[in-house]
N, C-alpha and C positions, 0 to 999 in steps of 0.2 A: 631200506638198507639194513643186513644184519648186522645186529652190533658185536655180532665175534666171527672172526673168518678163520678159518679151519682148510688148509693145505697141506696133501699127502705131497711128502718131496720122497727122494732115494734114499728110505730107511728111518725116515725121522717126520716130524712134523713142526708145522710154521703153525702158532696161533696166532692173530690179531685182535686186540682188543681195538673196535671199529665204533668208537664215535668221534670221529674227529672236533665236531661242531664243539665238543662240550670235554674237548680232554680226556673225553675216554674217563669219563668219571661213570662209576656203576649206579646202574636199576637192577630192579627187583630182574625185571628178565633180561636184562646184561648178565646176572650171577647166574640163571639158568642155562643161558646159552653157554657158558663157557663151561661149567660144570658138565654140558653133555659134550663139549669138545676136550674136555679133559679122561671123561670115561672110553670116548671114542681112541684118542691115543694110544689106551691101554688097551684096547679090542682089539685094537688094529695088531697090536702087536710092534708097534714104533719102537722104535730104539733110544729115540732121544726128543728132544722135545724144546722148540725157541717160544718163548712169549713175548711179545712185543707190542707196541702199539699203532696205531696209523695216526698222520697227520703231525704236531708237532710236539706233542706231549704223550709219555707212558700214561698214565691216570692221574688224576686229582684225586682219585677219594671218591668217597662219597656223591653222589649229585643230589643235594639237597633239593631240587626243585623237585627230585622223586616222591618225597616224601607230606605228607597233609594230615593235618592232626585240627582234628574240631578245637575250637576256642574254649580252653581253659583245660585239654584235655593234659595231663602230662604223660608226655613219652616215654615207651618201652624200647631205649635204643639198646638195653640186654638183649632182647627179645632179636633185631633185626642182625644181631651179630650171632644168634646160636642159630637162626634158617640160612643167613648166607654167609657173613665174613670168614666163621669158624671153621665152619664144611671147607670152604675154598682152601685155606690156607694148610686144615689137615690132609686135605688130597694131594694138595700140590706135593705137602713132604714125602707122601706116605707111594706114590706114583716110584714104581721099579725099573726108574729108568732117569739120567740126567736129563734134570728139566736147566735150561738155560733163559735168563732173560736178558733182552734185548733194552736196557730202557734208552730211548730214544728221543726226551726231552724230560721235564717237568714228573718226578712222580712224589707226590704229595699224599698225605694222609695214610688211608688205606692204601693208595696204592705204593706208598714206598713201602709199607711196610709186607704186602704181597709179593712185590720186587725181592725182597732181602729173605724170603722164605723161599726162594728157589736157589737149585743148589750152586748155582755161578752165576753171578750176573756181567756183566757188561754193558760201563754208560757211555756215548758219547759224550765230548768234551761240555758239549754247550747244554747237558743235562744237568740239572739239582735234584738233590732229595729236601722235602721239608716234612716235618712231624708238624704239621700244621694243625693239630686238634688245641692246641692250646690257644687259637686266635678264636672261636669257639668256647670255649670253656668244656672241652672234653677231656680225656686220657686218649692217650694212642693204646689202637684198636690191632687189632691182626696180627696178632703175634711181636707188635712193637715193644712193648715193654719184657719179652722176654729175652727177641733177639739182638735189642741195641746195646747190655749192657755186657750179655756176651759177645759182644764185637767191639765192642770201643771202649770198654769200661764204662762202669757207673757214671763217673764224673761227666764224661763227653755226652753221655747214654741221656744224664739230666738234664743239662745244657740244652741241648737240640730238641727234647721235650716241654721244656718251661720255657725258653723262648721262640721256638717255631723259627729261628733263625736256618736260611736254604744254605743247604751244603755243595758246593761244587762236587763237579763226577772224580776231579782228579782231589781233590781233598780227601771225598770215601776211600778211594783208591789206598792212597796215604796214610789213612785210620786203620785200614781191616775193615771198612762194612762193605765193600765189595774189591770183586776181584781186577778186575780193569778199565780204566778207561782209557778211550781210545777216540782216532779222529773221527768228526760227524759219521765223511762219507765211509767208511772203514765200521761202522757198526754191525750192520746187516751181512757185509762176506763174513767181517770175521766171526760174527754168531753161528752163519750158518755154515763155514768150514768147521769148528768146534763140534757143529752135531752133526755133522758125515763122519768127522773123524771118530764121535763114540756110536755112529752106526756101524761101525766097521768094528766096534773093540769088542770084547765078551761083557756084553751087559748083563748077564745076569751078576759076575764080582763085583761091576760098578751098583748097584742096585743093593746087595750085599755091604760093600765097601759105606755106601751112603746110611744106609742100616742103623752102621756101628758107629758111625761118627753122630749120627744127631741122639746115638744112644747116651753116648758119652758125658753130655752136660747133666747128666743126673746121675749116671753110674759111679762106684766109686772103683777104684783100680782095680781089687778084686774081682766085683761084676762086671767090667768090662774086658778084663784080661778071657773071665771063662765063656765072656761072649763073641770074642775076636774066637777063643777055641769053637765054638758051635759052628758060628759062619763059614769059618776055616774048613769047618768039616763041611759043609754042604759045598762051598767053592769047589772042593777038592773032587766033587760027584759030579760035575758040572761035563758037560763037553769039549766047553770053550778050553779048560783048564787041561783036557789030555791034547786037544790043536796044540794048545800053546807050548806043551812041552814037547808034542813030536816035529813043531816047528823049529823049534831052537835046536834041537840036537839034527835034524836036518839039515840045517843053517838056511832056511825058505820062511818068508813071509805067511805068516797068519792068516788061514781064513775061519775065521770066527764066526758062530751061527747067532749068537745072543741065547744060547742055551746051555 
């Protein structure tokens, strides 16, 4: 069974992270396979992009049973975050198109903090997030400690890392560390009306738009003001941007190419 499933829908794509058995916690080629379905999205030319999980949980993290280390050896867990965590989480941002996730139960560890580096997520009710490396004796990995405490502040940011205590979907909801939760059966249309709706919109200014905002948490007003100008100027070259304006002064609906 592969453990990432890769579906062309109308403009966008579905990915699943497929090991149900085990949470959809990652291996070594669980990060390969998705890595080649994440380059495939952008081959293809997709528009938009749901990640999701199968069975009852987004991911756990980690699958420790992946990993085997001779006796006495100590571990390079640097090491297994600069060949896979790292790559993963800079593609997903760096991907020119709204990546959505879908989580769908349990995402733990690494995987909430994968969850929370896509640009919208959406949990089911009966979903948690846990920073569960503290039950471990680790630090959160994958972009956790950069993007919990720009979402929730420090205080909550520390909180949920020093005690691994799970967060309900509608609590996140409530914080800012995601955008909605929603009922169980209601996850999956509404993810994937979400990505028809930005396969239909001019992705190249959403891709742009997303650009500037994750530019933002380092920029200071200056450099982002004269980076909103650059973007602005490439928008303004765009195709999608003379539709949109010969649609409006037409008074007719948009048909956007994503160019």
């Amino acid at each position: 069974m592969d453990s990432v499933l890769y579906e062309a829908k109308e403009g966008y794509a579905l990915v699943t992270l497929n090991r149900p058995d085990k949470l959809n916690s990652f291996t070594a080629e669980m990060h390969g396979r998705l890595a080649e379905a994440l380059d495939r999205v952008q081959d293809e030319g997709q528009r938009a992009l749901v990640l999701t999980g199968a069975g009852r949980g987004f991911c756990a993290g980690q699958d420790l049973g992946d990993r085997s280390f001779p006796t006495g050896e100590v571990p390079d867990l640097g090491a297994t975050l600069d060949k896979s965590y790292n790559p993963l989480v800079r593609k997903i941002r760096a991907l020119e198109l709204p990546v959505i996730c879908a989580v769908n139960g349990v995402a733990a560890g690494a995987g909430a903090n994968v969850a929370l580096a896509c640009d919208i997520v959406l949990a089911a009710r009966s979903a948690k997030f846990i920073q569960a490396f503290a039950k471990i004796g680790l630090v959160p990995d994958s972009g956790g400690t950069w993007s919990l405490p720009r979402l929730i502040g420090e205080a909550r940011a520390k909180a949920l890392a020093m005690t691994a205590q799970p967060l309900s979907a509608e609590q996140a909801a409530d914080w800012g560390l995601i955008w909605q939760a929603v009922d169980d059966d209601e996850l999956m249309p509404q993810a994937e009306a979400l990505a028809a709706q930005f396969a239909a919109a001019p992705t190249k200014g959403l891709a742009l738009t997303k650009q500037a905002i994750q530019a933002a948490a380092t920029n200071d007003m200056d450099a982002q003001l004269d980076l909103e100008r650059d973007l602005q100027r490439q928008a303004g070259r765009t195709r999608d941007y003379r539709e949109g304006v010969a649609a409006f002064l037409e008074k007719r609906p948009p048909a956007f190419e994503g160019r």
